[in-house]
PATI-187409 format. One line per 5 residues: number of its first residue (from 1); for each residue x, y, z of C-alpha. Coordinates in steps of 0.5 Angstrom, whole numbers. Example, Ala and Ser with C-alpha at 12.3 -4.5 7.8 and 13.67 -1.06 7.14 Angstrom:
residues 2
1) 25/-9/16 | 27/-2/14
***
This chain:
residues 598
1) 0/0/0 | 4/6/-3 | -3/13/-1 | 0/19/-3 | 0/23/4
6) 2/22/11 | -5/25/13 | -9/20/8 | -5/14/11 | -6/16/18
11) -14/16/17 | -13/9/14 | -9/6/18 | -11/9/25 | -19/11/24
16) -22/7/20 | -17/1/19 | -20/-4/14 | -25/0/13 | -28/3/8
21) -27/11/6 | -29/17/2 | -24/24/3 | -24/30/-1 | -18/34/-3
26) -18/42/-7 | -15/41/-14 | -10/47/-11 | -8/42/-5 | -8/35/-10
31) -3/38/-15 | 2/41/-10 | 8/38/-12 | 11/35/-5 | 18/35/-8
36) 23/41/-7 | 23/47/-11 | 30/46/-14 | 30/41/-20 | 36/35/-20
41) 39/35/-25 | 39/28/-27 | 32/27/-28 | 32/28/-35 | 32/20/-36
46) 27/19/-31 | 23/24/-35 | 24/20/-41 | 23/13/-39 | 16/14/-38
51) 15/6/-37 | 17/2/-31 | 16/-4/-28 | 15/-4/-20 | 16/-10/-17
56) 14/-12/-10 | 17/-18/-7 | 17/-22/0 | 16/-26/5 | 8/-24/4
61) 8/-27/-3 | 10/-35/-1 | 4/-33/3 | -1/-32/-2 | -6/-29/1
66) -9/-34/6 | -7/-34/13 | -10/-40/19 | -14/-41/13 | -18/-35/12
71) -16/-31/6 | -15/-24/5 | -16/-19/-1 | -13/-13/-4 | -6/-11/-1
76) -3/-18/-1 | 4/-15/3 | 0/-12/8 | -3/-20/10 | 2/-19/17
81) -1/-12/19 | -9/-15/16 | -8/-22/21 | -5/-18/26 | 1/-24/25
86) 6/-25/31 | 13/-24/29 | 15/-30/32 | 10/-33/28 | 12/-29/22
91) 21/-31/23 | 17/-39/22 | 15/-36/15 | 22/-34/14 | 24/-42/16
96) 21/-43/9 | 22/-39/5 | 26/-42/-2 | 24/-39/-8 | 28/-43/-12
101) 24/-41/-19 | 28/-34/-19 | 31/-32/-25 | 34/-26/-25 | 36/-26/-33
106) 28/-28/-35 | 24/-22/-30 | 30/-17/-34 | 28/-19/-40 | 21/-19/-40
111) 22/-12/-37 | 26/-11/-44 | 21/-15/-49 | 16/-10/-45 | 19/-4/-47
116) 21/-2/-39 | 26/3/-38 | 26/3/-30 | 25/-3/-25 | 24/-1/-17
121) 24/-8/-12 | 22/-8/-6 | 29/-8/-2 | 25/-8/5 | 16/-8/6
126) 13/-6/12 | 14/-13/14 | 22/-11/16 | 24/-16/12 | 30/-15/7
131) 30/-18/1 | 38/-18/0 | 44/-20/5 | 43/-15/10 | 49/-14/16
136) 45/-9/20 | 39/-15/22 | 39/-22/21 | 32/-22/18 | 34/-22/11
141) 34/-27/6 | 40/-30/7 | 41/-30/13 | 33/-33/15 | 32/-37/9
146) 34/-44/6 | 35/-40/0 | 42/-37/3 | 43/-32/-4 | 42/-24/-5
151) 36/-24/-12 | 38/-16/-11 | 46/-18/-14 | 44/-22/-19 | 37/-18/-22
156) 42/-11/-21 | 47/-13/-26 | 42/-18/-31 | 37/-10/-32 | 44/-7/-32
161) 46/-11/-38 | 39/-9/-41 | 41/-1/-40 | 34/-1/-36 | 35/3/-30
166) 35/-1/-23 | 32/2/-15 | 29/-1/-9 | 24/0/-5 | 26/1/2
171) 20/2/7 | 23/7/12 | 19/8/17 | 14/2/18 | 17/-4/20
176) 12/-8/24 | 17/-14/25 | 22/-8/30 | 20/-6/37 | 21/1/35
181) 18/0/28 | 12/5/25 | 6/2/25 | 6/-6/29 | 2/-5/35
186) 0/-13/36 | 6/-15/39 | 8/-7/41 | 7/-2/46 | 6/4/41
191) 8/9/47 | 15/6/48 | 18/7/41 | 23/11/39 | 23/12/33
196) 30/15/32 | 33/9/35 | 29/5/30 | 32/10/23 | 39/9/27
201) 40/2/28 | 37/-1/22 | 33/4/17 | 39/8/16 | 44/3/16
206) 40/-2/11 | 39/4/6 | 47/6/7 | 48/-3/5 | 43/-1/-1
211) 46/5/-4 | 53/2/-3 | 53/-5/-5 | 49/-7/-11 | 53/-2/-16
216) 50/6/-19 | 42/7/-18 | 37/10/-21 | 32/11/-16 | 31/10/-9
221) 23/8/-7 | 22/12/-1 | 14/10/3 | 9/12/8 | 14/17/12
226) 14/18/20 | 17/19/26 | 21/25/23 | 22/32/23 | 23/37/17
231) 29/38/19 | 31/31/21 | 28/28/14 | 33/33/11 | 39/30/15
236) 37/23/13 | 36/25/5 | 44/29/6 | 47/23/9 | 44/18/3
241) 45/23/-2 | 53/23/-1 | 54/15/-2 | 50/16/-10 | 49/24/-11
246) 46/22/-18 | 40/17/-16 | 33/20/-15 | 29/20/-9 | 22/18/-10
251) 17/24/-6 | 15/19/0 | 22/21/2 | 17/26/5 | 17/34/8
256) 17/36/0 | 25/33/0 | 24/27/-5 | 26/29/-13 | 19/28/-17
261) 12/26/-14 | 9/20/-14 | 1/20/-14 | -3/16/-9 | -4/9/-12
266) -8/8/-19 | -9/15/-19 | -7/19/-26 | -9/27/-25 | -15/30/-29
271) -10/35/-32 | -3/35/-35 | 2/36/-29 | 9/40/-31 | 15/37/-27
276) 16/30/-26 | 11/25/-23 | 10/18/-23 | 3/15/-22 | 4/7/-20
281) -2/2/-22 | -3/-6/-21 | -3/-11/-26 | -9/-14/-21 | -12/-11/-15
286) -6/-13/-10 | 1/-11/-9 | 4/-18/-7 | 2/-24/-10 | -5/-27/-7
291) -5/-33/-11 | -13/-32/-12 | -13/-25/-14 | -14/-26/-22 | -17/-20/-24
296) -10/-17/-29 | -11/-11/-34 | -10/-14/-41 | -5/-11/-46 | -10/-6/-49
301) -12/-4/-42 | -4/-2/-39 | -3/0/-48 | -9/6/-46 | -7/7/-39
306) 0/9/-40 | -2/13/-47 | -7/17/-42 | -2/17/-36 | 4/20/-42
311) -1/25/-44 | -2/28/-37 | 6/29/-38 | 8/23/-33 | 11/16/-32
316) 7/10/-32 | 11/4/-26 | 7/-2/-26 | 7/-7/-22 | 8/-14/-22
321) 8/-20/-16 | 12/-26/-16 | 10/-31/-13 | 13/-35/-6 | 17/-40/-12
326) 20/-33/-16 | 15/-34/-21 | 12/-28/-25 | 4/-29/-26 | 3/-31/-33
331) -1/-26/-36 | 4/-21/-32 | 8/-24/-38 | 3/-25/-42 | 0/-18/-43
336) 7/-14/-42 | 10/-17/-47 | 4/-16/-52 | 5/-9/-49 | 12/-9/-51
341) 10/-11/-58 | 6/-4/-59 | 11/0/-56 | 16/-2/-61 | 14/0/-67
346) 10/6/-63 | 14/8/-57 | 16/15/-61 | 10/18/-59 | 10/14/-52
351) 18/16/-49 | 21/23/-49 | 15/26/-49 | 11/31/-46 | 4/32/-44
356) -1/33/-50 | -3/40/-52 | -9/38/-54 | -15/37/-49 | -18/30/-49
361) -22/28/-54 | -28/23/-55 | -23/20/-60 | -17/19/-55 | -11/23/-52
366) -5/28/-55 | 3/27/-53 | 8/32/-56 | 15/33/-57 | 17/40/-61
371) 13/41/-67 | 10/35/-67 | 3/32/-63 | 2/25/-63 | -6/22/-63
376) -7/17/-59 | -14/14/-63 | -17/10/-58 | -24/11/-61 | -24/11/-69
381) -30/17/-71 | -35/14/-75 | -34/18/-82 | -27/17/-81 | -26/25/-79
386) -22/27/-74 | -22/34/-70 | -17/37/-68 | -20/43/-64 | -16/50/-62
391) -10/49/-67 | -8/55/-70 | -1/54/-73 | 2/52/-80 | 0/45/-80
396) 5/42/-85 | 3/34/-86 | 0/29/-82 | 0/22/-82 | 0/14/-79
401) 6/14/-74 | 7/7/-77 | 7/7/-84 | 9/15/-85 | 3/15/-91
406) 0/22/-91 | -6/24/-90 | -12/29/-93 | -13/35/-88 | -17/42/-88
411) -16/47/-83 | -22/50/-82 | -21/57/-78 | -17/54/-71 | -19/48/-73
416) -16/42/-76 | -19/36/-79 | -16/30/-80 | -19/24/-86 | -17/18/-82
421) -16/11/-87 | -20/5/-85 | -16/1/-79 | -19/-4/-75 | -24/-2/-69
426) -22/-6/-65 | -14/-3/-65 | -12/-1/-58 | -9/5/-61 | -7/8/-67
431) -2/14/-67 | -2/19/-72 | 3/24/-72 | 2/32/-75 | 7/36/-75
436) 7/44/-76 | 11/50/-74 | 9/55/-69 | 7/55/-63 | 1/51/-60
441) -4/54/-54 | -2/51/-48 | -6/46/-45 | -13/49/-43 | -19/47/-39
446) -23/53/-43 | -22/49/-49 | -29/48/-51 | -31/40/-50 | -32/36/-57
451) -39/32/-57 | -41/28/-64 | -45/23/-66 | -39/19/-70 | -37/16/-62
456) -43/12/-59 | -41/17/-52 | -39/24/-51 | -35/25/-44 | -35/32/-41
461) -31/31/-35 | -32/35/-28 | -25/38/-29 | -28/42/-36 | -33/45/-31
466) -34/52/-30 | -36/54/-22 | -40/59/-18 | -42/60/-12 | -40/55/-6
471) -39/49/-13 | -32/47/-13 | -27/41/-17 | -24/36/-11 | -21/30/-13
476) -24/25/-8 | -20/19/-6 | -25/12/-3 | -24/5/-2 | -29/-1/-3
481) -24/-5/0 | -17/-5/4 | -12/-3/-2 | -18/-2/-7 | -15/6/-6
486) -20/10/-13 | -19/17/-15 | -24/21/-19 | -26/28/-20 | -32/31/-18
491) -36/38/-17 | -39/38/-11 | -42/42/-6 | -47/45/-10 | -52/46/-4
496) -55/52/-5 | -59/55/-12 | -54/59/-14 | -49/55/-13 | -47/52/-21
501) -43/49/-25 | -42/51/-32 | -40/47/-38 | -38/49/-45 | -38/43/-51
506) -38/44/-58 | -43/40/-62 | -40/38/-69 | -46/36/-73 | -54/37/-72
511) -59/31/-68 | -62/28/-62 | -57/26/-56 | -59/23/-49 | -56/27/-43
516) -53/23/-38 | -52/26/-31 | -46/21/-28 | -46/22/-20 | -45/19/-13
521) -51/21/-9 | -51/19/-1 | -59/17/1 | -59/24/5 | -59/28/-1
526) -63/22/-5 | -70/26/-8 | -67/33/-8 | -69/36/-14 | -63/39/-20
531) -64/43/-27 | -60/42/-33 | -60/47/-38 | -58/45/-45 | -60/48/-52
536) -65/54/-49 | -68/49/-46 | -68/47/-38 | -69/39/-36 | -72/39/-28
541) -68/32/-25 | -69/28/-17 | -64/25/-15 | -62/17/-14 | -59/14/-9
546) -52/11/-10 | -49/11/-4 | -50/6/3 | -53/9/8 | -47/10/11
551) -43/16/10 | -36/12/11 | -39/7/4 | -34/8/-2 | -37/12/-7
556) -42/9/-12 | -44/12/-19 | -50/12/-24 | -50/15/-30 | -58/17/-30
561) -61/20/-36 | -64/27/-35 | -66/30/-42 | -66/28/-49 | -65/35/-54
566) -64/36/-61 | -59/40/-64 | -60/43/-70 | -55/46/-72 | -47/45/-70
571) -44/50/-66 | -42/52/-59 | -47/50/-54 | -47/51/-45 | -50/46/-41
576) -51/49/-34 | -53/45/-27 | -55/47/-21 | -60/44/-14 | -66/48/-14
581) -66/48/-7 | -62/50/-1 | -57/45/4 | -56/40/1 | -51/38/-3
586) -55/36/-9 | -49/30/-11 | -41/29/-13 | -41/30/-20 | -37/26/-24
591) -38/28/-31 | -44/29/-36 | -45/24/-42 | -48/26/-49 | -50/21/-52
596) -53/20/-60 | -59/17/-60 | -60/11/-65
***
């Protein structure tokens, strides 16, 4: 479990332990980078990989999931903390520990065929136990196991030989097999821990082995900080950086001290981020391996989701979970490797660039690099015409990224579009690539939001919002279970009649749409009237529940149908929403859906 903020980890763990959470963030205060403002000079890599796999690997993945036989879902390295195992009980783990299946040459070579760029293991998880051979404590894996070798020797020299950067997570506060650890109070007195003399004796130590022994890193993996002040945390940070001045260190390093920022996990920011950023996603629902967890993002699923991430301007570090004998899951291979075979003829529009300067479409995502915008065509129109909205530059040529074949365009006012070749529907993304000169508008949220009726559903995210009144745009992070951790940006707070949230969409050619309102509504706001203006005409609403009664339930949401217009001509149109009565909130919206009618 990897949450972005040490307030957000303390909400879990200490208040609502396993259970599930809703919390609420301002865009201001979610997109405030937690790195320091000075950039190290060594992350152009890093910006440039955008690809890398994150691999956690312990003494939880021989446990599987399933202790006394009862099984655990979600965070599969959490099974100590979840099951409240004895450390004595857990040491007898150790004792059999024997992941003879390991083959440090074949996970470097699935992450090559996968187009990875840069692999962080777990050194040491929550649980204290290290993964390579350790000085500083005996609970290691060649001091505690029948194994008797370091996996961390051999997979730093087998990725290196592939030229794909190698780091390590290291867990620095929590350690739940330490009496002085963060985080374990079933075997501990929480009261009497000194927490220094846990960084001193172990944590320290243990980094400085890390960022000693296994030749030149790239990143040190830092997580769920404690235990330290701002000025200490700095002390840490310059007695490390001493040993390898040029590896990176991840923002959980904590106090704004890391070199990039990590989002929380499975989380991807509504709009492009400047500065370098990570976000961290499973390749099932668990971090470790739970030998019943099956549920592995397909090839299309990571292709798509690593194009929208590159968009945003960030990195993409998927994870995979060896099990207990050192194997990585099948489709792990399987799908990566599918992956990697994409990112071969396609990677220029994947690693080296940056965020798109195009807004999201209802075809798909933008990246760019200089005097060039990639289109990454999820979604085919229909007639074959693309839209490029706000382009006013020179447009020199357009074509498919694979064969280089130019395609017909008109530059219509600002706008550009694009006569696309038959391609299979069901590709999971088709590059094209336009290359102009001039200077493109940056990014923009004012950017009027393209609806058509060549796709069969038109997003208009709750981020394209203007608002009035008390509305506002909060990313909201909630849970249907321990490490199901979700993300969404949402309007909220619409309580009073002249609270609003105004969004402006650009209706490409005349007919009948549904409009969809794709909300989370609690019982307490369940029946309250809203209005939904669109094309000069107002639609009245009552809301429906989605939500448990209990205001701690996970976030549920509905797509409810509230009017059906008719557009007859093309052009620029504004949907407004608003409560008509007052103190309550009316819901959480998430987006509004235009859909054609067939």
């Amino acid at each position: 479990m990897k949450l972005n903020h040490w307030f957000i980890l303390n909400l879990f763990i200490i208040s609502t332990l396993f259970s599930q959470s809703v919390t609420a963030q301002t865009m201001d205060q979610m997109w405030d980078s937690n790195v320091s403002g000075k950039e190290n000079p060594n992350l152009q890599w890093f910006k440039d990989a955008k690809f890398g796999m994150f691999i956690h690997w312990g003494l939880y993945s021989k446990i599987a999931g399933e202790w006394n036989g009862k099984r655990y879902y979600g965070s599969g390295e959490w099974i100590m903390n979840q099951a409240k195992i004895k450390v004595a009980d857990y040491n007898k783990v150790a004792s059999t520990f024997n992941p003879t299946g390991f083959n440090a040459d074949e996970w470097a070579q699935l992450a090559a065929d996968a187009g990875i760029k840069y692999m962080v293991i777990t050194a040491k998880h929550h649980e204290g136990f290290a993964m390579y051979q350790s000085k500083v404590s005996n609970f290691n894996i060649v001091d505690a196991t029948p194994y008797k070798k370091d996996p961390m020797k051999a997979l730093a020299e087998a990725n290196r030989k592939r030229g794909i950067q190698f780091g390590f997570y290291y867990s620095q506060f929590q350690d739940w097999h330490e009496p002085n650890g963060g985080r374990n109070s079933w075997d501990f007195d929480e009261a009497k821990k000194d927490y220094q003399t846990y960084y001193r004796e172990k944590a320290i130590p243990q980094l400085k082995e890390l960022l000693t022994n296994y030749g030149p890193l790239g990143i040190v993996w830092f997580d769920t900080p404690g235990g330290m002040t701002k000025e200490q945390t700095q002390t840490f940070v310059n007695e490390l950086r001493v040993l390898q001045p040029k590896t990176l260190f991840s923002s959980r390093v904590g106090q704004g001290l890391g070199d990039y920022k990590d989002f929380g996990d499975s989380e991807v920011p509504s709009t492009p981020i400047k500065g370098a950023w990570e976000s961290i996603y499973t390749h099932n629902d668990s971090w470790g391996y739970i030998k019943h967890d099956m549920n592995f993002k397909s090839s299309k699923e990571i292709i798509q989701l690593l194009a929208n991430v590159a968009s945003k301007g960030g990195n993409l570090m998927l994870n995979v979970g060896p099990d207990g004998d050192g194997k990585i899951p099948e489709y792990s291979v399987k799908f990566l490797q599918q992956t990697g075979k994409w990112l071969k003829v396609n990677g220029e529009s994947i690693y080296g660039t940056t965020y798109g300067l195009i807004a999201a479409q209802p075809w798909g995502v933008s990246t760019s690099k200089p005097g060039k915008q990639y289109l990454h065509v999820l979604t085919r129109p229909k007639n074959g015409k693309l839209l490029i909205p706000d382009f006013n530059v020179n447009v020199k040529k357009v074509y498919e990224l694979t064969d280089k074949k130019e395609l017909p365009f008109k530059k219509i006012g600002k706008e550009v579009w694009i006569d696309l070749p038959l391609f299979n529907q069901d590709a999971v993304n088709t590059v094209f690539v336009i290359e102009y000169a001039g200077t493109v508008p940056d990014y923009s949220l004012q950017t009027p939001i393209t609806v058509s009726s060549q796709f069969d559903e038109n997003n208009v995210d709750a981020v394209f919002a203007q608002t009035t009144g008390n509305a506002k745009i909060q990313s909201l992070t909630y849970s249907h279970y321990y490490g199901d951790w979700k993300h969404t940006t949402c309007i909220t707070n619409m309580k009073d009649s002249t609270d609003r949230a105004t969004f402006t969409i650009n209706v490409t050619e005349p007919g009948d749409y549904h409009v969809k309102a794709e909300y989370s509504c609690p019982q307490e706001s369940v029946k309250l009237e809203g209005s939904l203006s669109i094309n000069n005409q107002e639609f009245l609403f009552r809301t429906l529940r989605t939500s448990e009664f209990d205001k701690s339930s996970p976030l549920l949401f509905i797509k409810h149908t509230v009017a059906t217009t008719t557009f007859s001509k093309p052009g620029i149109y504004h949907i407004a929403i608003h409560p008509l009565q007052n103190g309550k909130e009316l819901f959480k919206l998430k987006s509004v859906i235009l859909e054609p009618v067939k």
